[in-house]
N, C-alpha and C positions, 0 to 999 in steps of 0.2 A: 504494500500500500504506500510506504513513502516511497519510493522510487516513481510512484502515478503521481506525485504531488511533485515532483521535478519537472521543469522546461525549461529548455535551453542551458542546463547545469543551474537552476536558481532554483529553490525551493519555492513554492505556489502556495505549500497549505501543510496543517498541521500535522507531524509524522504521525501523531498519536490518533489524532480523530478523523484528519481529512480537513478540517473546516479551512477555506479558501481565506487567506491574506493575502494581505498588498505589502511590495517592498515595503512602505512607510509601519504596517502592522508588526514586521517581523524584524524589524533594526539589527541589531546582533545574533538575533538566532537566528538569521540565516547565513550561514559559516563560509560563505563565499570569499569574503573580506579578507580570510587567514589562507581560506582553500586556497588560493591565486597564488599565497607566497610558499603553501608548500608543492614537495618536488610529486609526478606523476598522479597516481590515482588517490594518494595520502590526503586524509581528510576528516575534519573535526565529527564530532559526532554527540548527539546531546543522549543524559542519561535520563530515563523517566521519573525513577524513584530509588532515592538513597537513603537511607537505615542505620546509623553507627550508634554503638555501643560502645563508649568509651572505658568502661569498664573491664570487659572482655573483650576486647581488642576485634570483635565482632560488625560483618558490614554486610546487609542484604542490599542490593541490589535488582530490580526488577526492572523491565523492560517490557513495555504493552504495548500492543499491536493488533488494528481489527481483526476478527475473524478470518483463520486463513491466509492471513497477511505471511506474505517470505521474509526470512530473515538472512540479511546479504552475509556473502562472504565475510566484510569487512568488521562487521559486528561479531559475528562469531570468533573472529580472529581474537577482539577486543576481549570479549565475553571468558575466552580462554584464557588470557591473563590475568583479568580477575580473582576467574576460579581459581589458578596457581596460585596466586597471593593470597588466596584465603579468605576471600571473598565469596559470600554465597548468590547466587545469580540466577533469578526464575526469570521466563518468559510466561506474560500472559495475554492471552488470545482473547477478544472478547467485549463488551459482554455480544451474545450472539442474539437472536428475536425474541428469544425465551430468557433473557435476562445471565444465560451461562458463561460461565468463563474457562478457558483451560490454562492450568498453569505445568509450564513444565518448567524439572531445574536441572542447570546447564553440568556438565561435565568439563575435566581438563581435557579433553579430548577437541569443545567448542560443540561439541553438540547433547544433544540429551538422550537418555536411555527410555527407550519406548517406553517400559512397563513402568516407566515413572510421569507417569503423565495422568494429570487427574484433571475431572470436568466437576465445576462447582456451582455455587454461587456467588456472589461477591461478600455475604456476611461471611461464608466458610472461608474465604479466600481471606479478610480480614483478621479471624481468627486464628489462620494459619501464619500473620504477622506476627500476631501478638505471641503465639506459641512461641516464634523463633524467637521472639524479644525476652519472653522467660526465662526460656531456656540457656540464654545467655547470662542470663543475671544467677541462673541457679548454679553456674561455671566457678 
């Protein structure tokens, strides 16, 4: 879905929902500005949601993306370093006409393991923040 919201290299609309802006709407977040001065395909990239724990040295990370939406090479690449830092890193998909969501969590690998793939709803999906949030504090 964000790659449909690209023309001409310029981002159109929001990675996350779609919703159409205007250069003057998206000022800095649209990463063109830095992209130009880096070298080849290399390019900025926004996170959707970040989580730290400063206590347990603990950081979710998530990244949402409509329904079915791909997720580039470039991300995954990303996503994989996270994960080696110790970073935990779900993708979630969604919500879908029925209100669903699926979340899956990433591997050092940059990808995820099928059988860990769960379809929720967004209060489960909440809970399942707050579990990780516990969980760290119980560390």
């Amino acid at each position: 879905m964000a790659r449909a919201n690209v023309a001409e290299g310029k981002l159109r609309g929001c990675p996350t929902c779609g919703t159409k802006v205007s250069d003057v709407d998206l000022a800095l977040r649209d990463f063109d500005w830095v992209n130009r001065a880096l070298p080849g395909k290399v390019g900025g990239m926004d996170l959707d949601f970040v989580l730290s724990q400063a206590n347990s040295g603990r950081t979710l990370i998530i990244e949402m993306k409509p329904p079915g939406a791909f997720i580039s090479m470039g991300a995954r690449l990303t996503f994989k370093v996270f994960v080696k830092m110790g970073c935990d890193v779900w993708v979630v998909w969604g919500p879908d006409k029925d209100g669903a969501v699926v979340r899956a969590r990433m591997r050092t690998s940059g990808d995820w393991d099928v059988d860990d793939v769960d379809t929720m709803d967004v209060d489960v999906l909440a809970e399942d923040i707050a579990a990780w949030w516990a969980s760290g504090l119980a560390q």
